[in-house]
C-alpha positions in Angstrom: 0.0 0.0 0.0 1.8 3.3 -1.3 1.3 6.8 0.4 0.4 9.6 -1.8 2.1 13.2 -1.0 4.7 14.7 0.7 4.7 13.0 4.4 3.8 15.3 7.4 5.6 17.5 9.1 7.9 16.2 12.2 7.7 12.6 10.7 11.0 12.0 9.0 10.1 15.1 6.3 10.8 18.8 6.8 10.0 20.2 10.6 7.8 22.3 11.2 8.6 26.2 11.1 9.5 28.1 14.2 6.5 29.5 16.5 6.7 33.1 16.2 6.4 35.3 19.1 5.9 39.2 19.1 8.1 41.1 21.4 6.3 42.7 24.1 4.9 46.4 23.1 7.4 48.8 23.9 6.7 50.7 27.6 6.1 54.9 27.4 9.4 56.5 27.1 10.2 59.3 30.1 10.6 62.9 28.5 13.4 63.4 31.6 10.9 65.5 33.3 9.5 64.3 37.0 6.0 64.7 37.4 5.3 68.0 38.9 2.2 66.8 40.6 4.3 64.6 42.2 6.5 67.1 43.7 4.3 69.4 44.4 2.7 66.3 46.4 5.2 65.3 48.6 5.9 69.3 49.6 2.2 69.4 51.1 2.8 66.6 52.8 5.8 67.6 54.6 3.7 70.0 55.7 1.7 67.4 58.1 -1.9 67.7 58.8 -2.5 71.2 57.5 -1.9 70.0 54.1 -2.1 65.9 54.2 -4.9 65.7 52.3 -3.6 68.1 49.3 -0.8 66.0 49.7 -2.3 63.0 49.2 -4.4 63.7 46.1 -1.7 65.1 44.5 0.4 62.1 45.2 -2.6 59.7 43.4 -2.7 62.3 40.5 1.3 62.5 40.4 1.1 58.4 40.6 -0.9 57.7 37.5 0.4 60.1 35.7 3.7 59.1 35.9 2.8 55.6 35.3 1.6 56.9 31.4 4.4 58.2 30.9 7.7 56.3 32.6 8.4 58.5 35.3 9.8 56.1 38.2 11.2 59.3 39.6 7.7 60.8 39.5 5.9 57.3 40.7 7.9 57.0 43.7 7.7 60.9 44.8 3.8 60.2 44.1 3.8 57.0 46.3 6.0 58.8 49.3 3.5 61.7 49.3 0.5 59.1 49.7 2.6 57.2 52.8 3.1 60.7 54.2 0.1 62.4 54.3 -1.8 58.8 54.9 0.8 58.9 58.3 0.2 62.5 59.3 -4.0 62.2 58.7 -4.0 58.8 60.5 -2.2 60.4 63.8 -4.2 63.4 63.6 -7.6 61.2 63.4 -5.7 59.5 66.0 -5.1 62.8 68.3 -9.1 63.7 67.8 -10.3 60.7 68.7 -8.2 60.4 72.0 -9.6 64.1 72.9 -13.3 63.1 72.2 -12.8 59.8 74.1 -11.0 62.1 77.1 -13.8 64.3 77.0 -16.4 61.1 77.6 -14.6 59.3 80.3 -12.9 62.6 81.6 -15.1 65.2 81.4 -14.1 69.0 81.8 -16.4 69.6 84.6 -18.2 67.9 87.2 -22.1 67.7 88.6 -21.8 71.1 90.4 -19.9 72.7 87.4 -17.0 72.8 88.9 -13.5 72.5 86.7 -11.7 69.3 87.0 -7.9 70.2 87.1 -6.0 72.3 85.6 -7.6 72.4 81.7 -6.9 74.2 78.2 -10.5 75.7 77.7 -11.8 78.3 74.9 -12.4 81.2 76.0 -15.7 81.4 75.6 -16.2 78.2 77.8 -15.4 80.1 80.9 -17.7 80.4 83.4 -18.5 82.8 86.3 -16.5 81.4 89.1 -13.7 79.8 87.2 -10.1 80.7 87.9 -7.1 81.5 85.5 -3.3 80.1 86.0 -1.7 83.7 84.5 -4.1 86.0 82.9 -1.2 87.9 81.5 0.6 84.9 80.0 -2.6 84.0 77.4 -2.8 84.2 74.0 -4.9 83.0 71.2 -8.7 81.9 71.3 -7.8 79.3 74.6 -7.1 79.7 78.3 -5.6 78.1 80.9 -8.4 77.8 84.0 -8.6 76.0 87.3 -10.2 75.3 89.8 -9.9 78.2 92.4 -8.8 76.0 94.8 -5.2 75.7 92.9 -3.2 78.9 92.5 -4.1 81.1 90.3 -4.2 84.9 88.9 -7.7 85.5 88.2 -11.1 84.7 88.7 -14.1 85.5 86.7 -16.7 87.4 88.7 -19.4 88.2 86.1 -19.9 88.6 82.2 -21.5 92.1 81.3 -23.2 93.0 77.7 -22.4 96.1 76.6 -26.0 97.8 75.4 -26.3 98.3 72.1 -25.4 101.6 70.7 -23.6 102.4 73.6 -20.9 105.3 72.4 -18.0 104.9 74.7 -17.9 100.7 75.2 -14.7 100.6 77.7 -16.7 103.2 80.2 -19.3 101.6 80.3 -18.0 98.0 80.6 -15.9 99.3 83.7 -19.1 100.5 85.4 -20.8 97.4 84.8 -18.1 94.8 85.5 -17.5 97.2 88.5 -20.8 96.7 90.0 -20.7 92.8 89.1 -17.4 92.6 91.2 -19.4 93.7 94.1 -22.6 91.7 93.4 -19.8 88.8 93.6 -16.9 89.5 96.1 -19.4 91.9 98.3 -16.5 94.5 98.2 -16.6 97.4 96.0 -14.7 97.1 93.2 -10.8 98.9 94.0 -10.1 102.3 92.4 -6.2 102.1 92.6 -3.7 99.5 92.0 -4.4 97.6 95.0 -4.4 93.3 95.1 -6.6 92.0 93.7 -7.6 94.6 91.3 -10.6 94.7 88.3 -9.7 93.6 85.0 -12.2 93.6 82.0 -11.7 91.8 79.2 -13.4 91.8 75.8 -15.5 88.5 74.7 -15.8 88.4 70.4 -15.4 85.0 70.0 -18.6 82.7 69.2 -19.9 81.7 72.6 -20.5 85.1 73.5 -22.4 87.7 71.7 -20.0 90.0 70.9 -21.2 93.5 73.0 -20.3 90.8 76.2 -17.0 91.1 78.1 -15.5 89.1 80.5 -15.0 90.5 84.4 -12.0 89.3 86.3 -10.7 89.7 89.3 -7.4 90.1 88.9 -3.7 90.5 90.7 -1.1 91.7 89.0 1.7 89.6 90.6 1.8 86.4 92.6 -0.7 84.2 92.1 -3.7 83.2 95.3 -5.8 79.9 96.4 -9.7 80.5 97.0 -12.0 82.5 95.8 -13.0 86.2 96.2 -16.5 85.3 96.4 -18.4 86.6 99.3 
């Protein structure tokens, strides 16, 4: 029995041709240039919490950018800003969730009102009766009160609103903190620089309407334990 045409292919005749395989297409070539976005990302982010998240979406942005074009440079500033800013929102979520849980199972008064310690309060928080570690020290929308059983500089004997319209505010915040410092200590208020003295301070914070101020009593050096109530 014959066999008609040429035999197949691997069986004693010609082998088969080669399997041909495409190189792979070639990846985006980098212009040189790092991805500003990426840059500009991991500046924010140096910046800490102020600026994490600007950090952070400019680092995603920088990221796939870079990507479409070759920039390794680019990807890895994009990546570092992302780590960063993650790092700095994750303590700062961290830092707020440790005050509110303070606040719950420390809270800043107790059942009579009274302050618990020594505590970093906003200024409009304060109350009639609380006490001040150094008036004079303060700055900036928080205070440093106490109980006035601990030593202190000042104590809070009243809040007065200014009437509306009222022409000359200072005057007339002196005379009504004045008479509130007697209402309170049952002592006029002093006319000369004797200890304690009157201080009035201005309230425009919210908390407070703003015609309100703040009535201290006040010494100018040393510091005091109890209060100047009657």
């Amino acid at each position: 029995m014959g066999f008609d045409g040429p035999p197949p292919a691997g069986f004693g005749g010609t082998p088969p041709p080669p399997a041909y395989y495409a190189p792979p297409p070639a990846g985006p070539q980098w212009n040189g240039k790092t991805n500003g976005l990426s840059i500009a990302g991991l500046v924010a982010a140096m910046f800490g919490c102020v600026f994490g998240v600007v950090g952070m979406v400019l680092g995603i942005v920088g990221i796939v950018q870079s990507r479409r074009n070759g920039d390794r440079r680019g990807r890895n500033y994009g990546i570092a800003a992302v780590i960063i800013s993650g790092l700095y929102l994750v303590f700062f979520i961290g830092l707020v969730g440790l005050a509110i849980f303070r606040e719950a199972t420390d809270p800043v008064r107790d059942d009579a009102g009274v302050l618990r310690g020594e505590r970093s309060i906003e200024v409009t928080a304060l109350k009639v009766g609380d006490c001040v570690t150094d008036l004079d020290a303060q700055k900036g929308s928080r205070i440093d009160a106490v109980p006035c059983s601990a030593a202190h500089s000042s104590e809070v004997v009243g809040v007065f609103q200014v009437p509306a319209g009222t022409a000359d505010r200072l005057t007339a915040a002196d005379e009504g903190c004045r008479k509130l410092y007697q209402t309170y200590t049952g002592t006029p208020a002093p006319e000369d620089d004797s200890e304690p003295n009157l201080y009035v301070a201005q309230v425009t914070a919210t908390g407070y309407d703003e015609p309100d101020v703040l009535c201290f009593s006040h010494r100018d050096s040393g510091t005091s334990t109890g209060s100047v109530k009657k």
